[in-house]
N, C-alpha and C positions, 0 to 999 in steps of 0.2 A: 603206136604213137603216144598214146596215152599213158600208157606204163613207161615209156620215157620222159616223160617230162613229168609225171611222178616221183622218180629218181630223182631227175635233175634237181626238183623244187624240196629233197629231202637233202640232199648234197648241200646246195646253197642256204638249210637250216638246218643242221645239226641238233640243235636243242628242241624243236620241235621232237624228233625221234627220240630225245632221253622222256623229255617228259610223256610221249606215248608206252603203249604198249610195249614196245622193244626193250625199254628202259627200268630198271628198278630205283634210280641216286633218288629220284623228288620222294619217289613213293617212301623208302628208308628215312627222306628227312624227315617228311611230314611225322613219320611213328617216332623221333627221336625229339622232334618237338613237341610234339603231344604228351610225353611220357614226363618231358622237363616242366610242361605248360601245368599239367596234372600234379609233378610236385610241388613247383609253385604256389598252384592253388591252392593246395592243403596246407603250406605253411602259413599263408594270410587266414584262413580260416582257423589254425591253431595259434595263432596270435593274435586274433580277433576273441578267439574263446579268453587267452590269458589276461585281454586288457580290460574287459566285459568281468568277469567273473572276480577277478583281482579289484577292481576300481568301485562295484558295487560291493564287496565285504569291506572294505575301506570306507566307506560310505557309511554302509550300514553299524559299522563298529562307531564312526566320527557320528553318528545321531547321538548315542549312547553316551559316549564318552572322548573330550575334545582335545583330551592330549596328544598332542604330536606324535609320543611311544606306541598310544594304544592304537593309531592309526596304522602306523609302518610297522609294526610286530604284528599283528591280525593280516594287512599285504604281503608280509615275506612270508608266515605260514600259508597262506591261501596260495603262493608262487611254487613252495615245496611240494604243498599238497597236489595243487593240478597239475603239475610239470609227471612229478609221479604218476600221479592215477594216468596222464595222458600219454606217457610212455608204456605202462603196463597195456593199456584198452588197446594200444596200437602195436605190440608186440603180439600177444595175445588172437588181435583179428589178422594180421599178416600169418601170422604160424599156422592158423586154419585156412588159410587162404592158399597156402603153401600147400598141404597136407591134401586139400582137394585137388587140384594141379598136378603134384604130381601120381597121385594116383589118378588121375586120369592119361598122366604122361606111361603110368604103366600100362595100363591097359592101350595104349596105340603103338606100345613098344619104342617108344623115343628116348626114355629114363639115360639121362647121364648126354643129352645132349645140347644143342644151344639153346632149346626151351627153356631146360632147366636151366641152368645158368643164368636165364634172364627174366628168373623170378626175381620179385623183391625180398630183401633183406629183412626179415624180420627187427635183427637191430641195428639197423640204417634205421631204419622208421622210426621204432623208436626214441635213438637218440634223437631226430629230426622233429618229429610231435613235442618230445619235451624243449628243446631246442626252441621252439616256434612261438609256444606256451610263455616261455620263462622272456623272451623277448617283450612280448605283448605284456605281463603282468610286471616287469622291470617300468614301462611307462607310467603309469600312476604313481607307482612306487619313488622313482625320482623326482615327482613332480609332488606329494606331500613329505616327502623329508627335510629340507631347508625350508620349510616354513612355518613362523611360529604361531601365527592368528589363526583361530579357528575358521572365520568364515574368508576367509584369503586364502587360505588350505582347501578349504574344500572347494571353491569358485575356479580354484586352479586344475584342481585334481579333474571335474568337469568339464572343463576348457580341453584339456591337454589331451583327456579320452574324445572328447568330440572331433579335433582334427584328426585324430590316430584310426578313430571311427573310420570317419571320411576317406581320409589314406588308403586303407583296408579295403572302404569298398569301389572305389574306384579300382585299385591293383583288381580286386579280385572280378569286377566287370570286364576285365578288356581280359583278364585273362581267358575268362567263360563266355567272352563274346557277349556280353548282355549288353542292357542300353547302361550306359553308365552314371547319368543323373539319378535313374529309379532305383537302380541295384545299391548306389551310396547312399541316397536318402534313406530306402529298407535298411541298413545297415545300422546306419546312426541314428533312427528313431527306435528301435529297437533294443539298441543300447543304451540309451538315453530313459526309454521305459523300463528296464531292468535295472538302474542306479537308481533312478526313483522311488522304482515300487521297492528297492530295498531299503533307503534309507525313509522314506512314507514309515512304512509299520517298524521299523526300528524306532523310529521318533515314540510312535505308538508305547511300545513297552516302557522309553524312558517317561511318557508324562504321566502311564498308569502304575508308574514305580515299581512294575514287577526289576 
């Protein structure tokens, strides 16, 4: 009796049985969300590095010298340069990542199967790392080229990373599940300390006229 009304109660819930044991569709999603969620993530954190690393050499260059040119020529090399280095770094560690993988796929005798196939892409990543870079370090960047005042340029340039901050770490909490007030706040105080501490000792060199 009991093993019928077992049935029965699995009859009249169909979905219960996928998502058990019987079933592989949830388990499949959950690894195709994860896999999406995971690259997600890493683009907010490569555009969190571009807008961070971009906004303080802007910064640090506008201590020094407050022309509008020396601003935005210092942020489009500092976009070239990280977008490079961050596509190289992430080429580079996918390829070894690769290379252990599948030598390990050799030694269980699997080589040339859906395993392999569903390594990552060395340059998918890469183009995606630079990709993520060049988005995050484009924000300051639009945000001091139409303006001419020094200190209206840089109050902006500040401003416009602070929300992008923000942005960043918000996406990047609910992606990683964290609490999402603490995870933003670490975000954008950290940022906020990194423009500072560059344009601080940049100010340094201009008042000791090295």
């Amino acid at each position: 009796m009991a093993v019928n009304d077992t049935k029965l109660a699995d009859a009249e819930n169909p979905g219960a049985m996928c998502r058990g044991g019987g079933g592989g569709i949830d388990s499949d999603s959950d690894v195709d969300f994860a896999g999406r969620a995971n690259w997600l993530r890493a683009a907010v954190l490569g555009a969190n590095d571009g807008l961070v690393s971009t906004a303080s050499l802007m910064l640090g260059v506008g201590a020094v010298k407050h022309e509008v040119r020396a601003m935005v020529i210092s942020g489009f090399a500092g976009l070239l340069a990280g977008a490079c280095s961050m596509a190289i770094g992430e080429f580079v560690s996918v390829c070894s990542q690769r290379d252990v993988e599948i030598a390990q796929l050799d030694r269980d005798g699997k080589r040339g199967g859906d395993e392999e196939r569903a390594l990552p892409s060395p340059v998918q990543a890469a183009a995606a790392s630079a990709l993520a870079f060049s988005v995050g370090a484009l924000l300051p960047l639009l945000a001091a080229g139409f303006i001419v005042g020094y200190k209206l340029r840089v109050a902006v340039v500040v401003a416009v990373a602070t929300l992008a901050l923000a942005a960043f770490g918000v996406v990047g909490a609910v992606l990683g599940r964290a609490p999402v007030v603490r995870s933003s706040a670490r975000v954008v105080v950290g940022g906020l300390a990194a423009m500072g501490l560059t344009f601080g000792l940049m100010r340094l060199f201009r008042a000791s006229g090295i």
